[in-house]
N, C-alpha and C positions, 0 to 999 in steps of 0.2 A: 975518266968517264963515270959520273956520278949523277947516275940517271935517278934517285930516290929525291935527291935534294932540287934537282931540275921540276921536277914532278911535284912538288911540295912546293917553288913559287908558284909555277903554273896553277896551279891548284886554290891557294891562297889571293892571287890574282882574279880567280876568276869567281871567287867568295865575295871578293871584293866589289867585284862588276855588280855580281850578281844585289850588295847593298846600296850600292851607288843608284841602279836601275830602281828600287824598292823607295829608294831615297828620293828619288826625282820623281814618280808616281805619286807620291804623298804632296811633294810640292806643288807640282801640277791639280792636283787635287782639289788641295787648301787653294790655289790662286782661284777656279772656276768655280768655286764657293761665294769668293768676295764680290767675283766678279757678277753673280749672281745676287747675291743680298746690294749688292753697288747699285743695278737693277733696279733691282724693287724699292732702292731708298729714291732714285731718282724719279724715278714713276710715281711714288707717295708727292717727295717736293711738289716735281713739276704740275700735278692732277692737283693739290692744295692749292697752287699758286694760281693755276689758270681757275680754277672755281672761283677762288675770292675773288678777281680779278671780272668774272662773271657777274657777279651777285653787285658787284659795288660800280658796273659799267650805268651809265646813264641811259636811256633807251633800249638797251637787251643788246645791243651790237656786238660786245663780249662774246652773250650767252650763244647770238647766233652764229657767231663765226666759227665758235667751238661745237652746235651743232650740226654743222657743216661739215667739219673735221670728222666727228666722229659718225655723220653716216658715210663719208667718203671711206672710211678707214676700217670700222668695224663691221667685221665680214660673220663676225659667232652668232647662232641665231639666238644662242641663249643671254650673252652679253647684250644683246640688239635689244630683246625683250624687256630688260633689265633697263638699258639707257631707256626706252619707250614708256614704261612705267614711272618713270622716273621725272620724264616730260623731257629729257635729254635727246630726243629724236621725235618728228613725228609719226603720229597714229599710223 
């Protein structure tokens, strides 16, 4: 009966959990980070590609589909303001 050394994995186990848990928190972490900047690079691509795509359409059929899109879509009054000024929405 050697209840010091029982107590001492136990112990050292649960040391363990407790980095492992530490460990996996940081990973999850860093993954909703990328997963975030991943975001925002495809938001940049995708809004670069559909503007040029705008600008180089023949008759504005581009420009209008995509302002279409975005009053369907965009519900912020402040983004609204922003695409309005912009000529991206009508007045």
């Amino acid at each position: 009966m050697n209840n010091g050394n029982g107590g001492g994995k136990l112990n050292a186990l649960i040391d363990r959990q407790k980095d492992i848990q530490a460990a996996l928190k940081e990973i999850q972490k860093r993954r909703r980070a990328q997963e975030r900047s991943d975001r925002i690079r495809l938001e940049a691509e995708i809004g670069a590609a559909l503007l040029a795509d705008a600008e180089a359409s023949d008759g504005g059929a581009g420009r209008a589909y995509i302002s279409e899109v975005l009053d369907r879509v965009v519900t912020n009054d402040g983004a609204r303001a922003f695409l309005r000024a912009k000529g991206w929405l009508p007045s």
